[in-house]
Each structure stands twice: as structure tokens, then as C-alpha cells.
C-alpha positions in Angstrom: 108.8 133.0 90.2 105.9 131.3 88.4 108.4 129.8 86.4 109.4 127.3 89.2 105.8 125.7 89.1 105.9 122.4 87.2 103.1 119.7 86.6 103.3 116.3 85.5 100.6 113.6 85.1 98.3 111.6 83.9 94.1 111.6 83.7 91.7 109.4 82.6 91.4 111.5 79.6 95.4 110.5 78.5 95.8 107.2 80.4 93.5 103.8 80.9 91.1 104.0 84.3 93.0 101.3 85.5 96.5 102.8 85.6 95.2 105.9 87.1 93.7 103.9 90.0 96.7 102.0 90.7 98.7 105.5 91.2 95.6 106.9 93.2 95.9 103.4 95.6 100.0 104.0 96.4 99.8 108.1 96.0 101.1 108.4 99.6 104.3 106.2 98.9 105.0 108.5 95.8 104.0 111.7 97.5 106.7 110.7 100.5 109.4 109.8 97.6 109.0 112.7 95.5 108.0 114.8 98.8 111.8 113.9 100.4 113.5 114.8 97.3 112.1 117.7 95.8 112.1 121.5 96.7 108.0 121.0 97.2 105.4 119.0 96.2 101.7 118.6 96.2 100.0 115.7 94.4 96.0 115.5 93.4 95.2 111.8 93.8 91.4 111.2 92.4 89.7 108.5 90.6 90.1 110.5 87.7 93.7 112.3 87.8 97.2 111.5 89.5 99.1 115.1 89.0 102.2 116.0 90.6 102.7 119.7 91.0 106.3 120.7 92.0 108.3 123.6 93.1 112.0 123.5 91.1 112.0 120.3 89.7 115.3 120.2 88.0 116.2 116.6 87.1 113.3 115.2 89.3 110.9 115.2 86.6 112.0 113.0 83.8 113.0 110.1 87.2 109.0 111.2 88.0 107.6 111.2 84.5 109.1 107.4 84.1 107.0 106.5 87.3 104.0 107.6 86.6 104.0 107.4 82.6 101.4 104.3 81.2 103.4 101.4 80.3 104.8 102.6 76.6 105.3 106.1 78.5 102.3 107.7 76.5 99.2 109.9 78.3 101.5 111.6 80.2 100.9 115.4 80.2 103.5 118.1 81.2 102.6 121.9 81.7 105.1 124.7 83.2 105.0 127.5 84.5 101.4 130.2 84.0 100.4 126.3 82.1 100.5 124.4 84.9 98.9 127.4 87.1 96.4 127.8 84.8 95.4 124.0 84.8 95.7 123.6 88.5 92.5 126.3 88.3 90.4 124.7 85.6 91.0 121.5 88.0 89.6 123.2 91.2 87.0 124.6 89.0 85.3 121.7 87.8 86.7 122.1 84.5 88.4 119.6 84.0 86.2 117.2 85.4 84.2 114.2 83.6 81.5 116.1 84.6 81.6 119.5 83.9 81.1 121.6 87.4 82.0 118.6 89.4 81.5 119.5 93.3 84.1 117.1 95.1 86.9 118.2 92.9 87.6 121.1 94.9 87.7 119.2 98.4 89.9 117.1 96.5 92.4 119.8 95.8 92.3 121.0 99.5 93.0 117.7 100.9 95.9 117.1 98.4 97.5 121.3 99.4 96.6 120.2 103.4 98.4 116.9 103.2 101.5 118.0 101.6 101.3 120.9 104.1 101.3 118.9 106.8 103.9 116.4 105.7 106.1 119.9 105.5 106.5 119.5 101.5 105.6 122.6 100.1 106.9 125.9 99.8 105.6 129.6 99.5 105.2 129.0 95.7 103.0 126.1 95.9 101.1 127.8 98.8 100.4 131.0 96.7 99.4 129.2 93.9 97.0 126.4 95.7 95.4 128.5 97.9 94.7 130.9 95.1 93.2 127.7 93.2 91.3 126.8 95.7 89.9 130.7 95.8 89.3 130.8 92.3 87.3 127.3 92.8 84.9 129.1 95.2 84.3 132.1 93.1 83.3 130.3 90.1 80.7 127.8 92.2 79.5 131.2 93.3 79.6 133.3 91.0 78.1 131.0 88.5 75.4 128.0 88.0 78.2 125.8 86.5 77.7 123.3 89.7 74.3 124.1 90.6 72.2 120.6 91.1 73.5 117.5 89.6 74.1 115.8 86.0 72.8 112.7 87.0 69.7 110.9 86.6 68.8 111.1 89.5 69.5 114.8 89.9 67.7 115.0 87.0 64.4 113.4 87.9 64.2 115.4 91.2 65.0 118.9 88.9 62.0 117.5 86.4 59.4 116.9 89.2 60.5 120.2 91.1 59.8 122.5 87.5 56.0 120.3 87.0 55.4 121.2 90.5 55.9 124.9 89.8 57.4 126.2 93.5 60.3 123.2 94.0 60.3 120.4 96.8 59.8 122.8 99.6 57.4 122.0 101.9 56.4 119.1 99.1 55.1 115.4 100.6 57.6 113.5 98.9 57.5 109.7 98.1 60.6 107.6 97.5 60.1 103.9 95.9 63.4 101.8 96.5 66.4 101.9 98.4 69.8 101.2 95.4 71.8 104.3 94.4 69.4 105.6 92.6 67.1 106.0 95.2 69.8 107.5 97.4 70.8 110.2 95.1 67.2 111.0 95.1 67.0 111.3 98.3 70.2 113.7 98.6 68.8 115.6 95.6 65.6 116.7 97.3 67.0 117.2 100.4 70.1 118.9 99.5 68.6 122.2 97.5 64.9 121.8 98.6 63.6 121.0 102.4 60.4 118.7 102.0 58.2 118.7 104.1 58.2 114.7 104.9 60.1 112.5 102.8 58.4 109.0 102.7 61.0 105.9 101.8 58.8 102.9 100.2 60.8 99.2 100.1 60.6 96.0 101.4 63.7 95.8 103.4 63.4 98.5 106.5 67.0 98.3 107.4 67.8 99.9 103.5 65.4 102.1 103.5 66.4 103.9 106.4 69.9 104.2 104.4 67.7 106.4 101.7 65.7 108.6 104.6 68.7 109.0 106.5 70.5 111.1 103.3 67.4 113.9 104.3 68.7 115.2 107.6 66.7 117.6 109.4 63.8 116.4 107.4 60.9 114.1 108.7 61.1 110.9 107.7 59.6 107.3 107.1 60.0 104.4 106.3 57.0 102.1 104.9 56.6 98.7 102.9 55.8 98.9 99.5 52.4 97.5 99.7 51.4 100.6 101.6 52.2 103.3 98.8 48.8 102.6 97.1 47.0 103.7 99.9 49.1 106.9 100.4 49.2 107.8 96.7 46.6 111.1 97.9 49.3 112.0 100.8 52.0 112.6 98.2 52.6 115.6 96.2 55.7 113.6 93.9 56.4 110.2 94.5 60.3 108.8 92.7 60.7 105.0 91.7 64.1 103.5 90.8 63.5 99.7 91.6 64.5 96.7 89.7 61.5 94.9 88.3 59.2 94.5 85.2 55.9 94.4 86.9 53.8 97.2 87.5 54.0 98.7 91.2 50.4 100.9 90.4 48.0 100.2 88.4 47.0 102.9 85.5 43.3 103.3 86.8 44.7 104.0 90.3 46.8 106.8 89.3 43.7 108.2 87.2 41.2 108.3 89.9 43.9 109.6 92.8 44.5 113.2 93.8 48.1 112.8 94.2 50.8 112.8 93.3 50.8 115.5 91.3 53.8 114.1 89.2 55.6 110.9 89.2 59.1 110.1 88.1 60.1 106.8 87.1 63.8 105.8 86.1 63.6 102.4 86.6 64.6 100.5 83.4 62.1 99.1 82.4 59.7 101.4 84.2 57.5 99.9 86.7 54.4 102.2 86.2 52.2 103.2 83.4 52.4 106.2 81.3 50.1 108.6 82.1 50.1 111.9 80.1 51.1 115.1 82.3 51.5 113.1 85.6 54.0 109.7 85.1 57.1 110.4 83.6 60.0 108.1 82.5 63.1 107.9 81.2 63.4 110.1 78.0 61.8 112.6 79.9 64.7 112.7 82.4 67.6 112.0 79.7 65.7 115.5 78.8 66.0 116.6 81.5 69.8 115.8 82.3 71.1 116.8 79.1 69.1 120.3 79.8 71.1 120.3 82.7 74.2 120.0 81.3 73.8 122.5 78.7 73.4 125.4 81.1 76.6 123.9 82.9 78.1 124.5 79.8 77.0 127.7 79.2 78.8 129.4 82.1 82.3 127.6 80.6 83.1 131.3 79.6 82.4 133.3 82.4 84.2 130.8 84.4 87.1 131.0 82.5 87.3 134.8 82.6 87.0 134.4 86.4 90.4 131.7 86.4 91.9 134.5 84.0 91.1 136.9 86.6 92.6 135.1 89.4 95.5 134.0 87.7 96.7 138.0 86.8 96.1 138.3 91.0 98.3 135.2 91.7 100.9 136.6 89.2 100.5 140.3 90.9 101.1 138.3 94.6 104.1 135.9 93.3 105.7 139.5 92.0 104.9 141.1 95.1 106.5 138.2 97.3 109.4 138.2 94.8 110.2 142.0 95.6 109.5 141.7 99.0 112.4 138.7 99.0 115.2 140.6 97.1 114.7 143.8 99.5 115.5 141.6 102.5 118.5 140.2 100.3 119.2 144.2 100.0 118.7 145.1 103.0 121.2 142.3 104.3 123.6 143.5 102.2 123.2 146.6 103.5 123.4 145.5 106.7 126.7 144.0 106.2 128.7 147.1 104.3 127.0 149.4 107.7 128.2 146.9 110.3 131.8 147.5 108.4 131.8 151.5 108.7 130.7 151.0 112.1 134.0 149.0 113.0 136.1 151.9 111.2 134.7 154.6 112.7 135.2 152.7 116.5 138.9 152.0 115.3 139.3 155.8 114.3 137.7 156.9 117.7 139.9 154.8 119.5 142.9 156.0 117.5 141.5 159.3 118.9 139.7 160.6 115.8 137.6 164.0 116.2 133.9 162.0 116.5 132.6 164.6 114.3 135.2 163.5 111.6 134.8 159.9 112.7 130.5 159.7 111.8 131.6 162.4 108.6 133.7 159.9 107.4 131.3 157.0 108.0 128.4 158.7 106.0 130.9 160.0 103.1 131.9 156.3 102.8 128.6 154.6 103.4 126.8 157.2 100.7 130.1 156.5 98.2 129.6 152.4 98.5 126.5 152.4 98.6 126.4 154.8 94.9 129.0 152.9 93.7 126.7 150.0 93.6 123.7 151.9 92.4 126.2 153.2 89.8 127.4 149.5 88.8 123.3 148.5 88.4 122.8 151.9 85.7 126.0 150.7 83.8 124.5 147.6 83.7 121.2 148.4 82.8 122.7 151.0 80.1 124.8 147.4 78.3 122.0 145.3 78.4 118.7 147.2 77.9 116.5 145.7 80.6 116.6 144.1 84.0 114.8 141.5 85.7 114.1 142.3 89.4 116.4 139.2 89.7 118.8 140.7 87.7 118.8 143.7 89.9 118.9 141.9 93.0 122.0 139.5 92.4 124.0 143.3 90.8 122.7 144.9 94.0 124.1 142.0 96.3 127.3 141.0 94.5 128.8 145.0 94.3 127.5 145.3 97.8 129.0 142.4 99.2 132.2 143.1 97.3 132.8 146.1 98.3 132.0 145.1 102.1 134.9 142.5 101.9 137.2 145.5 100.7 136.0 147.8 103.0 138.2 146.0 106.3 140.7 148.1 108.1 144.3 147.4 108.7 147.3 148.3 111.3 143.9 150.3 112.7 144.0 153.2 109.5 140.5 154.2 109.0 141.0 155.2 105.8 
């Protein structure tokens, strides 16, 4: 059944940025084309990856590969069967990710199943396998640090300040100098994995600075122009800067003689406050810091991979499962069929005026015959060709069954 599963696509990896982002922008349109004339489809439509995972795809996927391929047809990338499964979890796994661990990946994949879903174009087989991805996406966030706090620079000044502090941001009087990107993934940083006790926004423009406070939820908050952060420098237990500028914010003596903060981090390029050994910390610090970071990412690359491995012998187990589950109701139909004619014979013989004890003796004898005959036909067969698939033994089962059903009608009323 795994078989069925095909992938075709292209990632930033294969393909320019640009061509990927004009698939991303029109992934509805293709997911309603392909969706309308394919057994099932799913499609993962990211800044960084258009894939199209498919159920059956016959002569779809060469009309889809010429789609989707960059212009020359190159970077496009093709994977079948346990392949395409097996990517599909890496994917949901932050694996395949630009950044190793990546946490929106796996929304990303849900939204892409649910959509499809809801458009009616998938199918038990893409079900199993996405929801099993998805799974298998959770378990290795949780059962490993491969996501745990962020890559980035400014992840990686709030991780720096939060080890020189020696018990995290919690409870921590945190000061925040700016109100860009930067300063925003700052703000989320310290207030996602810590809770400050007061996060403190410094900038010149209010309205902005509530856009940085307003990423600590739950957290009390201010916001307070720049010329006041000298005076609060001994209210702070860290203060972060990211701000555009060359000129210094604080002044080195001012730093010396205050009590706090107890460490500053400053990523602005170039830095707008002096060095000052064991307390201001810049850039090559936090590039430490990140690439730190990323190295114990990459260190649970194994474990996560035995997890995927894991989960993909479960999603083979449950595809196997569902397999057998459909060729006994094809069986059992069948069956149904060769009973329903012995139940006609035996009312023809009883209206004839057969004995009903000979009439249900007769019906068993020639149900338990048939139905060994068959049985009989699947050894023979098994005996010529060495080994069976459960497919195999389905369509013997079926076709001797159903054969002998359409022989087993009764004429001029004999019951014989």
C-alpha cells in the first residue's frame, strides 16, 4: 500500500528562492488542479519547499513534474513509496529545514493535510501517512532538544544573558533598547521560555515600542524613551540593545559605577555601547553563542532519526493492518455472494418439497465444498509460485469465489 505514496518537488535547496515563491503564491490553483484529477493529494506550500504528495499517480506525475520543474526542468526531486514517507517525516521534523529543528514547519504540514482534507482530496493512504508525520514531528520536539530556543541572534543573545545570569530570565528586570526585528525576537525570546518579571521597552517612538512589549503577554510591561534608560540602569538585572546607530547610548564610566545590569547584550552592528569585561557583551560573543546553539541542534540529528525510523515501521505496521482489514471485507463480500446463492437453492428445493433437513444438508455440503474449492485453488497457487502477497491472496480468494457463485444458479428449479 505504501507503494501508492508518491512525492514530487522542488526546495530551495534544488531550485532558485524565486521560483519556489512563485509556486508557494498560486499553490491553491495547483492544489485544485492536481486535487480534481488525482486519486489524492496534499501539497506543503512554504517559503522554502513546494512538494506534492500524491496517492496513485499514474500518468499525473510527469503532466505535474513539467509544472512545477525550474525552467530547464532541473531541481526537481522525486521519492516513492517508504522514500517519499520517509521525507515527509524529516520535513515535519525540522530536518529538512534551513534551520535545523525549525518550529513552524510542523504547523505548516498540518495546515497543508487539513486543507486538502477539507477540499475532500485525500484518501486513507495520505491520512495514515500525514497524521503519522505529524506524530512523529511531536515526538521528536519532545523527545529531544533539536528545537529547543532559537538559532538566531537574537535567540542567541537572550540564551547568552540567561547562562551569565545563572538562574534564566525568570523573575529577571529585563531592559529592551529598540523596537526593529531584532528587538522583537528579543522580546519573544525572553518571554517565550522564561517569564520576567517586568520587561522594560526603551525607544523613541512609543507607538513601536509597544509592538516589542506587546510580544511578552502576561508579563508587565513598559514602555519608556531612551533618554530615561540611564537613570534605570540600577532597576535592570539585563538590559538588550539592537538599534541602528554609531554613537554611544551609555557611557563606559556609567556602566562601571552602576549596580545593574548585571550583563548587557549588544547586537547592534556597530555596537552602541562600550566593552566592558564580564558585563557588556557584543557580537562575537553571541555568533558564540548561536553557533553553540546550533551544535547541540545537531547533536540530537541521530536520535531524531531513530525516532522517524521508529514511526515509520508503525506507519508500515498500520498501512498492513488497513490493507488486511480491506481484503477481508472484499472476502467477506464474496462470501456473502456464493451464501446468498445456496440460500436461493435450498428455498427452490423446499418449495419443490425437499425434506428441510436434506434441504440446509445440502446447503452446508455445498457451501463447505465451494468455499474449499477456493481455499484449494489459493494452496495450488501458492504451491506454483512460492509466495503470496496478501493482494495476491485477495484477488485468488475473490475471483474463484465469485466464479463459482455465477455457476452456482439453479435451473427448471433442480437444486442440484
Amino acid at each position: 500500500m505504501i507503494d501508492r505514496l508518491a512525492m514530487i518537488g522542488v526546495n530551495v535547496k534544488t531550485s532558485s528562492r524565486e521560483h519556489v515563491a512563485r509556486l508557494e503564491k498560486e499553490w491553491e490553483k495547483h492544489l485544485d488542479t492536481i486535487g480534481y484529477a488525482s486519486r489524492g493529494t496534499v501539497i506543503i506550500a512554504t517559503c522554502n519547499r513546494f512538494e506534492v504528495y500524491l496517492d496513485s499517480p499514474s500518468r499525473l506525475v510527469e503532466d505535474l513534474a513539467s509544472s512545477i520543474a525550474s525552467p530547464g526542468g532541473e531541481g526537481l526531486v522525486r521519492l516513492q513509496g517508504i522514500e517519499a514517507a520517509r521525507h515527509l517525516f524529516r520535513v515535519a521534523s525540522g530536518l529538512e529545514s534551513q534551520i535545523i529543528g525549525d518550529h513552524e514547519v510542523l504547523g505548516q504540514v498540518r495546515r497543508a493535510w487539513l486543507k486538502s482534507r477539507e477540499k475532500g482530496f485525500t484518501t486513507p493512504l495520505l491520512d495514515e501517512v500525514f497524521h503519522r508525520a505529524l506524530k512523529t514531528g511531536a515526538r521528536v520536539r519532545s523527545e529531544t532538544a533539536i528545537s529547543s530556543g532559537g538559532v538566531g541572534y537574537s535567540s542567541a543573545a537572550v540564551s547568552l544573558a540567561a547562562s551569565l545570569l545563572g538562574g534564566g530570565l525568570d523573575g529577571a528586570r529585563v531592559g529592551i533598547v529598540g523596537a526593529g526585528m531584532a528587538a522583537v525576537g528579543i522580546a519573544r525570546a525572553s518571554c517565550t521560555r522564561w517569564r520576567p518579571r517586568v520587561v522594560a521597552v526603551f525607544n523613541r517612538t512609543p507607538e513601536r515600542g509597544w509592538e516589542v512589549a506587546g510580544k511578552c503577554r502576561g508579563v508587565e510591561s513598559l514602555v519608556l524613551p531612551l533618554d530615561e534608560l540611564a537613570k534605570l540602569l540600577n532597576e535592570l538585572d539585563a538590559l538588550f540593545v539592537a538599534i541602528a546607530g554609531s554613537t554611544n547610548i551609555l557611557e563606559r564610566g556609567r556602566i562601571e559605577r552602576s549596580v545593574g545590569p548585571r550583563v548587557i547584550v549588544d547586537i547592534s552592528n556597530p555596537p552602541v555601547t562600550p566593552k566592558v569585561a564580564g558585563r557588556v557583551f557584543h557580537m562575537p560573543e553571541v555568533e558564540e553563542e548561536a553557533r553553540r546553539m546550533m551544535e547541540e541542534r545537531l547533536r540530537w540529528i541521530p536520535t531524531a532519526e531513530a525516532i522517524i525510523e521508529e514511526e515509520l515501521e508503525a506507519l508500515l505496521d498500520a498501512l498492513s493492518r488497513r490493507r488486511a482489514r480491506e481484503s477481508s471485507r472484499s472476502v467477506m463480500r464474496a462470501l456473502s455472494i456464493l451464501a446468498e446463492r445456496e440460500y436461493e437453492r435450498t428455498l427452490a428445493g423446499l418449495r419443490n418439497g425437499v425434506d428441510p433437513r436434506e434441504a440446509v444438508e445440502l446447503a452446508l455440503n455445498s457451501y463447505t465444498k465451494k468455499v474449499g474449492g477456493a481455499l484449494r485453488r489459493l494452496l495450488e497457487e501458492a504451491s506454483d509460485r512460492g509466495q503470496l502477497s496478501l493482494e495476491d491472496i485477495e484477488a485468488i480468494l475473490v475471483s474463484e469465489l465469485a466464479r463459482i457463485a455465477e455457476n452456482s444458479g439453479f435451473k427448471n428449479g433442480s437444486t442440484r
